[in-house]
N, CA, C and O of each residue as an XYZ file, in Angstrom:
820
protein
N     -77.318     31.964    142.310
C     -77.946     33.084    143.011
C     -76.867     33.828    143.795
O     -75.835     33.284    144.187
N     -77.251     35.415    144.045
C     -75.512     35.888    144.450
C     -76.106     36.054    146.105
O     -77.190     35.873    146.660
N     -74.672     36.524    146.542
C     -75.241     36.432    148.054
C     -75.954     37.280    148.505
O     -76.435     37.091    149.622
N     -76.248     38.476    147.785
C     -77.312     39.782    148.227
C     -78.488     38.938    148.580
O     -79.012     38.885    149.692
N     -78.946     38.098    147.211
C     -80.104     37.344    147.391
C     -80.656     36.493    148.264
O     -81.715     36.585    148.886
N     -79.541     35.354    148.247
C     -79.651     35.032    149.276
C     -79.608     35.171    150.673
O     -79.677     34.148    151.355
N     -79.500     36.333    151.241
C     -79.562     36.990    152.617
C     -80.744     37.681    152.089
O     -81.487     37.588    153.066
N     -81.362     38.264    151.266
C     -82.412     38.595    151.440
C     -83.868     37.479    151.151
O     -85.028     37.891    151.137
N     -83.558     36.384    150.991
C     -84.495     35.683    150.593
C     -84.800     34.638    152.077
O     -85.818     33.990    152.320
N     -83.450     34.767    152.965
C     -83.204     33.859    154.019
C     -84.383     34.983    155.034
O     -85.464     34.556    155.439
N     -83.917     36.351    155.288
C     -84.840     37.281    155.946
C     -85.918     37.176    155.885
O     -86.624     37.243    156.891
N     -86.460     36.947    154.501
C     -87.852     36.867    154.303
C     -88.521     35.310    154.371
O     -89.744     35.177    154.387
N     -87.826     34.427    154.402
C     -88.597     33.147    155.253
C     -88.438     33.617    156.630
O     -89.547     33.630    157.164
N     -87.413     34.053    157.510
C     -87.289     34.239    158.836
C     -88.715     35.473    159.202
O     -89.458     35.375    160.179
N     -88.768     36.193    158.499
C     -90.221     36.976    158.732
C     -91.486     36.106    158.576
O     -92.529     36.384    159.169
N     -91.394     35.350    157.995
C     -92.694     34.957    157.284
C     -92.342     33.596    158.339
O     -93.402     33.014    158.567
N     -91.421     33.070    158.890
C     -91.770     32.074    160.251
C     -92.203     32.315    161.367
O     -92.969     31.641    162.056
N     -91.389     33.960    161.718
C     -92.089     34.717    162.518
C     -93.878     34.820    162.896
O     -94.625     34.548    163.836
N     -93.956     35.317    161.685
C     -95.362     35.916    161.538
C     -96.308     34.852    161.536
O     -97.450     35.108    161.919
N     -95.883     33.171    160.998
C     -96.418     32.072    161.824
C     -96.606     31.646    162.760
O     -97.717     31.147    162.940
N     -95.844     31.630    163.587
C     -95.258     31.712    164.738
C     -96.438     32.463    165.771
O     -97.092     31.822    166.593
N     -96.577     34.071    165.534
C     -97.166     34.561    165.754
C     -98.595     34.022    166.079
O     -99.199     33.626    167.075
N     -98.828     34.197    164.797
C    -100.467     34.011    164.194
C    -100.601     32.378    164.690
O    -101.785     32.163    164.950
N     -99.868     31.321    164.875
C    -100.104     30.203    166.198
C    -100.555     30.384    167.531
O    -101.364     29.718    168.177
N     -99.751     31.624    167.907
C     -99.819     32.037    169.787
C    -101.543     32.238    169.675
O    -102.261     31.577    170.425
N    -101.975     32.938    168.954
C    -102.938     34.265    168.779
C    -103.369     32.747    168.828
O    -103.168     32.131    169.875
N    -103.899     32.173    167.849
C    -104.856     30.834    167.815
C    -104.956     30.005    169.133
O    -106.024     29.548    169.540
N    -103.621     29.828    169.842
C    -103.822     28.480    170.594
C    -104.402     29.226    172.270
O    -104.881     28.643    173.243
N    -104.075     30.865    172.032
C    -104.541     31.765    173.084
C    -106.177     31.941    172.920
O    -106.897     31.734    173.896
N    -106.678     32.294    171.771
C    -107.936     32.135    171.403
C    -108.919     30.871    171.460
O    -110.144     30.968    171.394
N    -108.350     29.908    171.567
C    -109.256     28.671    171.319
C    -108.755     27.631    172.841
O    -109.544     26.819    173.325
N    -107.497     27.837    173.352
C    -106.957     27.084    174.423
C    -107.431     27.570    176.111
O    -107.758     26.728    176.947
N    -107.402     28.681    176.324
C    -107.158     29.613    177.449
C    -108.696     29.733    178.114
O    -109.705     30.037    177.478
N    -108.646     29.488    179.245
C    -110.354     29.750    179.166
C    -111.053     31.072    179.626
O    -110.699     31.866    180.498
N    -112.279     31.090    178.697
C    -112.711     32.413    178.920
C    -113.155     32.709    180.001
O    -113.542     31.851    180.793
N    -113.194     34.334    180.312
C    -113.744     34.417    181.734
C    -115.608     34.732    181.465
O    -116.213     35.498    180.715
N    -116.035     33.757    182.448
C    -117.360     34.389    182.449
C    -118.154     35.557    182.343
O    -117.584     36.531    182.835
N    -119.371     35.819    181.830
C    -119.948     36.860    181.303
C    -121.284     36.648    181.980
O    -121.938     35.694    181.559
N    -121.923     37.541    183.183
C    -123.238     37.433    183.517
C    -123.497     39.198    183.516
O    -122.794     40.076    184.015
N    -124.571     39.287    182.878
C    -125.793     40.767    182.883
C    -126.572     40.974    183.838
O    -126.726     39.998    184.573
N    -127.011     41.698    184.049
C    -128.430     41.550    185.102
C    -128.543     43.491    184.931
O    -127.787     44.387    184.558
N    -129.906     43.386    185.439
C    -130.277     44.792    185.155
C    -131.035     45.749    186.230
O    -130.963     45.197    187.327
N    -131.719     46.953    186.311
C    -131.694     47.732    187.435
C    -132.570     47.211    187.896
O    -133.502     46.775    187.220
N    -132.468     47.082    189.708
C    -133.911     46.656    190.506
C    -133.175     45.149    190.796
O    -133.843     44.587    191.664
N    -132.305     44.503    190.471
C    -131.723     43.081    190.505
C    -130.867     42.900    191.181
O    -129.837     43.344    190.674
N    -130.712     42.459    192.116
C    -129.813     42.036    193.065
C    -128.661     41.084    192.387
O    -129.158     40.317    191.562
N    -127.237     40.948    192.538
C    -126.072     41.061    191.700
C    -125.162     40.013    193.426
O    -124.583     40.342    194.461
N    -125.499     38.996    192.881
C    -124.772     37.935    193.930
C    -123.165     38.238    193.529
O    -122.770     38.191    192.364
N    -122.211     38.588    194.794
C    -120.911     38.893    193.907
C    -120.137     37.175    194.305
O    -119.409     36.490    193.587
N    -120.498     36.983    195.284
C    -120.190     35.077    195.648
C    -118.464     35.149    195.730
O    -117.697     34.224    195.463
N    -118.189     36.201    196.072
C    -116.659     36.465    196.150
C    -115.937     36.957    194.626
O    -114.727     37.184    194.628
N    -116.604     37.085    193.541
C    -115.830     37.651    192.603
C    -115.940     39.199    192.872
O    -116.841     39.940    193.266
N    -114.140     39.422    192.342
C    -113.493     40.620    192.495
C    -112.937     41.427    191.706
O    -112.762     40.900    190.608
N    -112.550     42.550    191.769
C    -111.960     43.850    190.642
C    -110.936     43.524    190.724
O    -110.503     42.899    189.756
N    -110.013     43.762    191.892
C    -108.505     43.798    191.450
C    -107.717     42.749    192.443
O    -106.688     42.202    192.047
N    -108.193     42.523    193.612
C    -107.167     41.013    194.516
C    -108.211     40.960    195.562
O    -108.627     42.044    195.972
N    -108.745     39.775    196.104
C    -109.404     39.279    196.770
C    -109.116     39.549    198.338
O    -110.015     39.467    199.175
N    -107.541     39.939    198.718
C    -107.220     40.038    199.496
C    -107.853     41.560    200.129
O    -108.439     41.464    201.207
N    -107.791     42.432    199.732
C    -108.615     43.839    200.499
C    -110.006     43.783    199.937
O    -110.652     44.656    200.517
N    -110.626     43.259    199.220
C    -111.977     43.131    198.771
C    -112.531     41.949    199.530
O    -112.524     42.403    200.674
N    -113.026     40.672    199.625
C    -113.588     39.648    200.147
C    -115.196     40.084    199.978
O    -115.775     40.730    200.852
N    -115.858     39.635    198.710
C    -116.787     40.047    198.034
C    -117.990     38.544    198.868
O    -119.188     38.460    198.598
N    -117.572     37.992    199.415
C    -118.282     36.333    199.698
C    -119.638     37.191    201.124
O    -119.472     37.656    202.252
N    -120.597     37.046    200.411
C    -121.570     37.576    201.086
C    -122.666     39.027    200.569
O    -123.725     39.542    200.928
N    -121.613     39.224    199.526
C    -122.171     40.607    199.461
C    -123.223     40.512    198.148
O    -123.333     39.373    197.693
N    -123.860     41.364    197.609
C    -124.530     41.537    196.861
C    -125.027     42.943    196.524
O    -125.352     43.608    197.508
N    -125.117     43.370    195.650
C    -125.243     45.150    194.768
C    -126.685     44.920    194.159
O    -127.177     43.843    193.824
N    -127.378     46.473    194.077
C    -128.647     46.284    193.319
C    -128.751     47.772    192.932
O    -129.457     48.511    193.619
N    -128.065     48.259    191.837
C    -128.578     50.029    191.032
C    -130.028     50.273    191.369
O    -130.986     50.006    190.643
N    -130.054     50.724    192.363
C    -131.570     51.528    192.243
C    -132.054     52.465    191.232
O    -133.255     52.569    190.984
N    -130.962     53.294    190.519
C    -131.901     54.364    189.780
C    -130.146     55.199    189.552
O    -129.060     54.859    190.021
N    -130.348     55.840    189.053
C    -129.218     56.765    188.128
C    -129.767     58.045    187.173
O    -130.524     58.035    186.203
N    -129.199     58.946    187.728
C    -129.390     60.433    186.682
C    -128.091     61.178    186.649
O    -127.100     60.843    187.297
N    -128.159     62.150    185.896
C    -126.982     63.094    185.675
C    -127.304     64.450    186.640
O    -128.407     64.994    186.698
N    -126.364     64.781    187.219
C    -126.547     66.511    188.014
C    -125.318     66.942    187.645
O    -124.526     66.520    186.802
N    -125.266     68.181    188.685
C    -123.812     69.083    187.938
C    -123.131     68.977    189.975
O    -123.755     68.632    190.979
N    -121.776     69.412    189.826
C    -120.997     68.901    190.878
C    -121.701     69.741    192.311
O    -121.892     69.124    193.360
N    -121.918     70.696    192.210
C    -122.822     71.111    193.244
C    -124.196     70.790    193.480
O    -124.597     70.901    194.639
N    -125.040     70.388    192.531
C    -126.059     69.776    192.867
C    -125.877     68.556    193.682
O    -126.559     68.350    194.686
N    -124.977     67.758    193.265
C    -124.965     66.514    193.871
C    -124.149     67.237    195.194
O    -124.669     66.720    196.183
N    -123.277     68.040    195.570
C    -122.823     68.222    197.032
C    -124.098     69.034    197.582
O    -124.468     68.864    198.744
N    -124.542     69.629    197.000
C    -126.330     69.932    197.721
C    -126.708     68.828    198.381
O    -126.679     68.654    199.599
N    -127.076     68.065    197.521
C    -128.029     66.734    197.809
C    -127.301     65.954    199.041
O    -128.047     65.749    199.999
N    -125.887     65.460    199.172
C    -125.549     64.108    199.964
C    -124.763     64.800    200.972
O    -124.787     64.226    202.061
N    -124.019     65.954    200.923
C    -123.496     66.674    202.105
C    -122.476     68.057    201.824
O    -122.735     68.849    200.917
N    -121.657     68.170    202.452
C    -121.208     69.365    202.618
C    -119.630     69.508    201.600
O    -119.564     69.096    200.442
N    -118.708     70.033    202.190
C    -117.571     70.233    201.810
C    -116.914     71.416    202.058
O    -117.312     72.121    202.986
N    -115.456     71.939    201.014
C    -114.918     73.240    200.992
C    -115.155     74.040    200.204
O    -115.112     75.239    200.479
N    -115.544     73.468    198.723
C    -115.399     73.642    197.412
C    -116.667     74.766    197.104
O    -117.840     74.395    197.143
N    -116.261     76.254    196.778
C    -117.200     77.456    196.839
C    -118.186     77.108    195.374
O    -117.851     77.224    194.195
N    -119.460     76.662    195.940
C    -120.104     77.252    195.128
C    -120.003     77.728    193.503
O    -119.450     78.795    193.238
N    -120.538     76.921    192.490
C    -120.232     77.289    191.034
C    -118.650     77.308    190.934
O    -118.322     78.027    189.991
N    -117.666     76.814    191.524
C    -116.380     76.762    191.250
C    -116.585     75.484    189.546
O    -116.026     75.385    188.454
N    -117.208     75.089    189.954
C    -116.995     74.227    188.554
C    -118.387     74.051    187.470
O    -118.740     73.013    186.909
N    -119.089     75.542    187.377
C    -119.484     75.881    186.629
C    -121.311     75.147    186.386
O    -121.810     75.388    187.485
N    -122.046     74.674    185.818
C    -123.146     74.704    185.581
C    -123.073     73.143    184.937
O    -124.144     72.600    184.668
N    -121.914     72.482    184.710
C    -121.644     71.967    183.834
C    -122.208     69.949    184.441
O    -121.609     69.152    185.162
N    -123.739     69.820    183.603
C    -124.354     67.984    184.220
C    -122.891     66.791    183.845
O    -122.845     66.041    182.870
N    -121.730     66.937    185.026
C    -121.124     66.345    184.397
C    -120.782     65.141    185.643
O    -119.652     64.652    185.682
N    -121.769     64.747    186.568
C    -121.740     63.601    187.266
C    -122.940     62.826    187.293
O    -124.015     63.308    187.652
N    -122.787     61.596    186.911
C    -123.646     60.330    187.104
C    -123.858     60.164    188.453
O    -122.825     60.132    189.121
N    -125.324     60.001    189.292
C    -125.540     60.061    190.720
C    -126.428     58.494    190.284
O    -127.411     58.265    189.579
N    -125.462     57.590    191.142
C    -125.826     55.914    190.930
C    -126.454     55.858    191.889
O    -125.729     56.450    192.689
N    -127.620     55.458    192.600
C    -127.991     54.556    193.549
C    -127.742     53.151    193.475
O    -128.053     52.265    192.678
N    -126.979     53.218    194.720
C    -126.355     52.081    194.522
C    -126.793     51.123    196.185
O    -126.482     51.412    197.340
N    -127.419     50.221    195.772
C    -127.402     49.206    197.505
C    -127.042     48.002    197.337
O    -127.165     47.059    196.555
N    -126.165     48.548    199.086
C    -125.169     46.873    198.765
C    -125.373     45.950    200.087
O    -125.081     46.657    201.051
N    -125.589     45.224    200.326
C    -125.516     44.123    201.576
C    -124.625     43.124    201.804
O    -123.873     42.497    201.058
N    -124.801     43.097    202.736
C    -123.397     41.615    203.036
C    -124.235     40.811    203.935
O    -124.525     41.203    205.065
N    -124.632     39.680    203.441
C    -125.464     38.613    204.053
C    -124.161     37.644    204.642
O    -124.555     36.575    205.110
N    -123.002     37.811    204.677
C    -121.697     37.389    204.860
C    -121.692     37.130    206.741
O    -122.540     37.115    207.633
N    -120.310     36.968    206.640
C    -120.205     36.484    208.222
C    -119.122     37.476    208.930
O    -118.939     37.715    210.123
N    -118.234     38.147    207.335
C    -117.149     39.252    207.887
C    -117.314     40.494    207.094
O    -117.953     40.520    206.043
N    -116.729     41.514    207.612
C    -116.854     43.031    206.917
C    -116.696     42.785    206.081
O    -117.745     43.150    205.549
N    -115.731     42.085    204.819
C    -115.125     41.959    203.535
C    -115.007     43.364    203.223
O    -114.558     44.172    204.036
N    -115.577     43.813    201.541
C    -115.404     45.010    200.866
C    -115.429     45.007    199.462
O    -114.893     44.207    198.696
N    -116.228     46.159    199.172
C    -116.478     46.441    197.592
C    -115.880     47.238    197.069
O    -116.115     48.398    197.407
N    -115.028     47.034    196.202
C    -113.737     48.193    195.352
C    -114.748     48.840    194.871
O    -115.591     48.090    194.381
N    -115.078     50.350    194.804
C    -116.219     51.233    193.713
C    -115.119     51.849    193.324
O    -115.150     52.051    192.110
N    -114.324     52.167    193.748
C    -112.906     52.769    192.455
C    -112.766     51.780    191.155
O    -112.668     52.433    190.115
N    -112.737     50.567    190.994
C    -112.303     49.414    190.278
C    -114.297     49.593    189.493
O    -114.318     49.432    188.273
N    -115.400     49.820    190.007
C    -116.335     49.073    189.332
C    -116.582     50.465    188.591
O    -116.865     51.605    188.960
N    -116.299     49.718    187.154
C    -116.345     51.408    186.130
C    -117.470     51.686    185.490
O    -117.964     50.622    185.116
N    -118.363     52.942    185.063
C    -119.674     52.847    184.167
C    -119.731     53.239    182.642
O    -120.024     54.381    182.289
N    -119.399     52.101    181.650
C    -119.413     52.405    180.588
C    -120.248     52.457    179.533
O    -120.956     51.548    179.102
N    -120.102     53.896    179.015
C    -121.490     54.104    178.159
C    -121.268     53.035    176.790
O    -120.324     52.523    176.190
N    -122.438     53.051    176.732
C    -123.403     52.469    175.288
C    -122.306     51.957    174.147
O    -122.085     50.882    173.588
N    -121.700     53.375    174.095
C    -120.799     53.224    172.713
C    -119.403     52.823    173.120
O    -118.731     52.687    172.097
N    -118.558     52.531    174.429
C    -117.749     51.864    174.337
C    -116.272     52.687    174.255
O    -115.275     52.181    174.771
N    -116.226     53.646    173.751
C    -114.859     54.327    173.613
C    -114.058     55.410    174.590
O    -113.214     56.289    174.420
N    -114.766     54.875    175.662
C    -114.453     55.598    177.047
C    -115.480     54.998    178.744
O    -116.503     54.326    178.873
N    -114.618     55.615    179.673
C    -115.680     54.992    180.745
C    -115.618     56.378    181.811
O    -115.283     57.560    181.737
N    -116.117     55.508    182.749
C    -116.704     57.088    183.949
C    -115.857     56.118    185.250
O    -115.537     54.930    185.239
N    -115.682     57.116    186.256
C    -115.047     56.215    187.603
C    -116.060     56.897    188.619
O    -116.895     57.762    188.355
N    -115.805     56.339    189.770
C    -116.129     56.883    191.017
C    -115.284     58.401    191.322
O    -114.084     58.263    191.563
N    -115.725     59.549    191.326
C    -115.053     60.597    191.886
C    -113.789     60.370    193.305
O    -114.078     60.239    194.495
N    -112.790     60.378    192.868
C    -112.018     59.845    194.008
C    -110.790     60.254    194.022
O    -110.181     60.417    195.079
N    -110.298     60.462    192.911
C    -109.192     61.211    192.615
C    -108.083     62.214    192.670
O    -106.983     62.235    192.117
N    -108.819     63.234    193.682
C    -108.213     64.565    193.663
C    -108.408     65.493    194.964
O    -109.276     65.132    195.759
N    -107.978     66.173    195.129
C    -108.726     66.833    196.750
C    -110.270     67.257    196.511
O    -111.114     66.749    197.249
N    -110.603     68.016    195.673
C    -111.866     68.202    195.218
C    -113.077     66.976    195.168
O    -114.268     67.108    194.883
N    -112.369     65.815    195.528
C    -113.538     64.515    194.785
C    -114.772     64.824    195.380
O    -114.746     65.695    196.249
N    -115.839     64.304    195.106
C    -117.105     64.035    196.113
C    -117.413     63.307    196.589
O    -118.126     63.475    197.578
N    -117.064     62.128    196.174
C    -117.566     60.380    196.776
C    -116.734     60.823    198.418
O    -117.499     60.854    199.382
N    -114.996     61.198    198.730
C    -115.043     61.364    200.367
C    -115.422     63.019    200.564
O    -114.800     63.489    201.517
N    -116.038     63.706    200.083
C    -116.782     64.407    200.691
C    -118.307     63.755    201.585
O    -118.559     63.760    202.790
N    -119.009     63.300    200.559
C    -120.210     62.385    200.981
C    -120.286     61.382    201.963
O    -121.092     61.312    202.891
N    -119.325     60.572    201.659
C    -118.802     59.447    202.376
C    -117.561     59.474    203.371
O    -116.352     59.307    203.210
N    -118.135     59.675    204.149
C    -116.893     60.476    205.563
C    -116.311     58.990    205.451
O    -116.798     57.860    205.416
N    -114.906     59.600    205.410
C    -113.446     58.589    205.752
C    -113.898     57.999    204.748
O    -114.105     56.901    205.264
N    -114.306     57.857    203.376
C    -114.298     56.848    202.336
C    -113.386     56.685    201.948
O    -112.562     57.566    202.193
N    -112.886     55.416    201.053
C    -111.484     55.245    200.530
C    -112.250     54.262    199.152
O    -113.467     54.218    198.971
N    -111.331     53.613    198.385
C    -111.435     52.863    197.298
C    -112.564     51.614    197.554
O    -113.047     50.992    196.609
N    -112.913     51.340    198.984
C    -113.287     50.269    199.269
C    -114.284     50.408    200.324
O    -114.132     50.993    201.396
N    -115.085     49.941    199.996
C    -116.515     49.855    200.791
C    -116.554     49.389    201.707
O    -115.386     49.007    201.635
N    -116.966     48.906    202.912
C    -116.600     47.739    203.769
C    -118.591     48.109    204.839
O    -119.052     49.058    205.474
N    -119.157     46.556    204.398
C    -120.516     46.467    205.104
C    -120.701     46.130    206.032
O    -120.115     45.048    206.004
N    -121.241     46.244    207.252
C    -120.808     45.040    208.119
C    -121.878     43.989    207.413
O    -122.699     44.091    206.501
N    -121.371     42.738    208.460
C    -122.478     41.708    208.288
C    -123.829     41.674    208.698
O    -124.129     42.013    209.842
N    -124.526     41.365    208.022
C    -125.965     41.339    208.175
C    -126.519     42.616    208.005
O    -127.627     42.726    208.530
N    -126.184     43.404    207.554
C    -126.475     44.739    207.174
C    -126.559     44.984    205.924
O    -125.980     44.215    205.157
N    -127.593     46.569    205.184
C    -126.974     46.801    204.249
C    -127.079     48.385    204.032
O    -127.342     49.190    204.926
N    -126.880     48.630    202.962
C    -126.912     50.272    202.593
C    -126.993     50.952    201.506
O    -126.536     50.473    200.468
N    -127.727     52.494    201.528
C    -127.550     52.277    200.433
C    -126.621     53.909    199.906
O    -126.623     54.874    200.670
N    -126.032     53.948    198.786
C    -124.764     54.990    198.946
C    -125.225     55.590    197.453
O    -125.810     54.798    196.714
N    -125.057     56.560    197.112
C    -124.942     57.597    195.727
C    -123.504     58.004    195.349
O    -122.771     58.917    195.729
N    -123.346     56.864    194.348
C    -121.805     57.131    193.632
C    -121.895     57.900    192.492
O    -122.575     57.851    191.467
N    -120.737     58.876    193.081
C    -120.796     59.930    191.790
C    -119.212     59.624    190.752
O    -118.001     59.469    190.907
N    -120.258     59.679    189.667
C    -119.243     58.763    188.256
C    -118.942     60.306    187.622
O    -119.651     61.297    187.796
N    -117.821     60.235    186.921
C    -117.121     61.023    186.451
C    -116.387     60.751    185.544
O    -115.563     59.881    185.826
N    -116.315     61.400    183.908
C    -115.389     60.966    183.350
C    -114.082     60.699    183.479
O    -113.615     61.636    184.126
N    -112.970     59.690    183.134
C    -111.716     59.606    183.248
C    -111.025     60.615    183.059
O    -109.918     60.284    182.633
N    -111.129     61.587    183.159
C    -110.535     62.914    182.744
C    -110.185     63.824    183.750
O    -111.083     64.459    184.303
N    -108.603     64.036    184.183
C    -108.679     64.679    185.323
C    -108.834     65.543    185.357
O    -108.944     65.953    186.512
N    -109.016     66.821    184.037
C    -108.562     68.030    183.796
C    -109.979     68.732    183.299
O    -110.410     69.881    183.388
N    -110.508     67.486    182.725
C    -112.225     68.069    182.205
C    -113.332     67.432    182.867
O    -114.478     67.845    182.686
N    -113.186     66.863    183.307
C    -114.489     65.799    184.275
C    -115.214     66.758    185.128
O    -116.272     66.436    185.669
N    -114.766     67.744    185.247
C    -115.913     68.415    185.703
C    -116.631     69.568    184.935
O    -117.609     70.127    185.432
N    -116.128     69.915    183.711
C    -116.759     71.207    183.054
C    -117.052     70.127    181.418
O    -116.864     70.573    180.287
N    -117.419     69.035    181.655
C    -117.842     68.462    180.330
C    -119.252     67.794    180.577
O    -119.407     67.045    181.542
N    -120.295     68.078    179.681
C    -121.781     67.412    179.867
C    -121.807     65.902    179.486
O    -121.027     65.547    178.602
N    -122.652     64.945    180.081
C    -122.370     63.964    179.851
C    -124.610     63.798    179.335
O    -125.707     64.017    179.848
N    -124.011     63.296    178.076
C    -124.696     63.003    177.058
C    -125.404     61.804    177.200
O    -126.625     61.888    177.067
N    -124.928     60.730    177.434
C    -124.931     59.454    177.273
C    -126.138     59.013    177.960
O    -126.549     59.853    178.761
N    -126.880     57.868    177.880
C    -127.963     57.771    177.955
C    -128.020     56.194    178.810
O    -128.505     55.854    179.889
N    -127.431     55.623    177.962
C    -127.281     53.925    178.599
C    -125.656     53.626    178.912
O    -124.722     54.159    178.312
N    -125.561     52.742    179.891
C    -124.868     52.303    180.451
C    -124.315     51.221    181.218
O    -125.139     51.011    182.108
N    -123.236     50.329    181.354
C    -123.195     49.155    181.514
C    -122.368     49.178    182.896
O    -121.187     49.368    182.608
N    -122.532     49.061    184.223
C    -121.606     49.229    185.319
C    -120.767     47.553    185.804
O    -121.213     46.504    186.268
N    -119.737     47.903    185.504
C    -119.073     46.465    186.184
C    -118.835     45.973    187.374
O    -117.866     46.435    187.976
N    -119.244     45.442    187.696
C    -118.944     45.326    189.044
C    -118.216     44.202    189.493
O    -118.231     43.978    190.703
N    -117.443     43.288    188.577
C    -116.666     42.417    188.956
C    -115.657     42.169    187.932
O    -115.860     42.707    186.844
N    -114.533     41.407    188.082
C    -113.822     41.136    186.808
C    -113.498     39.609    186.801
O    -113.699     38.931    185.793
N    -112.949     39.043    188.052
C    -112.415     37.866    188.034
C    -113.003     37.328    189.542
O    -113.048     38.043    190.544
N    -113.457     35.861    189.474
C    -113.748     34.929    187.775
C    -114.552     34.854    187.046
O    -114.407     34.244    185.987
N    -116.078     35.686    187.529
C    -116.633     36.109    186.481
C    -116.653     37.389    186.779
O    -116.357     38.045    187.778
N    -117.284     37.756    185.142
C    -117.042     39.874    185.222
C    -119.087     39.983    185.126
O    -120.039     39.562    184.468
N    -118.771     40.799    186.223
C    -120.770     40.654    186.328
C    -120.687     42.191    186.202
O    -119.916     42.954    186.783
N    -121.784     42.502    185.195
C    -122.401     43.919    184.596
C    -124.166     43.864    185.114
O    -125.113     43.136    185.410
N    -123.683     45.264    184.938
C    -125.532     45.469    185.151
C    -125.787     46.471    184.203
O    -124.745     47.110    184.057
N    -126.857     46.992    183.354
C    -127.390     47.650    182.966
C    -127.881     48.475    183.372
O    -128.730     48.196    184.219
N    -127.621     50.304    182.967
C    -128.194     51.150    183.611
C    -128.364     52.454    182.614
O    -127.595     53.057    181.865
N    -129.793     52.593    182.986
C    -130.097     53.621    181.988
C    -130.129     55.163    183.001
O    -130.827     55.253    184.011
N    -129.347     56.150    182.551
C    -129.360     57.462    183.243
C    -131.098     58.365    182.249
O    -131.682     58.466    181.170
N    -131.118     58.840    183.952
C    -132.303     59.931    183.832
C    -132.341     61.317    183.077
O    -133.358     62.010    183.109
């Protein structure tokens, strides 16, 4: 056999150990690693968060709290600053266009400290999966701290209290989220990721 061959025949076991190799990780990651929990619950249901969190436990401290979607419809960006409060933003600046999800959302903390609920981190994804919606928060224009004087990424209840707040969801889109109609009908809101990822079901009006 000449040596072309053999350097090309040596490459192609070295690929094909590779690609074993590979296709091992993928297996012993799939069958070894443990999964993270999966709990549903649906509108009207109170959503024990028992300290699971979106992104670090450390500015969140979820131990006490609990979420319950009251109800959800679609409006357009001035309807919803009609409805929950004021702002700068003139009037029809962003057109006619039903392109915010208005969540009722109530949360309590049966807890012993303020802790806090990331609603930046808890995302609402429609039905079909190939995109999601956030909390308006993003931009000088947002509405969630228009509505929510001094709001930031994070909720904070006191103890023994609860409340209830209208989060306005918006597509991921910084450039169209407000002049695009949102269609979508059902919806899955997350509200936790780790160690378990707890969803709720929510159907828009």
């Amino acid at each position: 056999m000449s040596a072309p061959r053999i350097r090309r025949l040596v490459c192609l076991l070295l690929a094909l150990a590779a690609a074993g190799l590979v296709a091992a990780r993928i297996w012993w990651v799939n069958t070894e690693l443990p999964a993270i929990p999966l709990e549903y619950y649906g509108e009207g249901e109170w959503v024990p968060l028992e300290g699971a969190y979106q992104d670090e436990t450390e500015t969140e401290g979820t131990e006490g709290y609990s979420v319950m979607v009251e109800g959800a419809h679609v409006t357009t960006y001035d309807e919803y600053l009609a409805a929950y409060g004021g702002g700068t933003v003139q009037a029809g600046t962003y057109g006619n266009a039903r392109c915010v999800v208005d969540l009722t959302l109530r949360i309590k903390n049966d807890g012993t400290t303020p802790g806090g609920l990331n609603m930046f981190e808890s995302i609402l994804v429609p039905e079909r999966g190939n995109e999601y919606l956030i909390c308006d928060i993003g931009n000088e224009d947002s509405l969630w701290p228009q509505v929510q004087k001094g709001a930031g990424s994070v909720v904070n209840v006191q103890p023994g209290t609860e409340c209830v707040v209208h989060v306005p969801y918006v597509f991921n889109e910084t450039e169209e989220a407000y002049y695009r109609d949102i269609q979508d009908k059902k919806f899955t809101l997350l509200v936790s990721r780790m160690p378990v990822r707890k969803m709720i079901y929510v159907t828009v009006e």
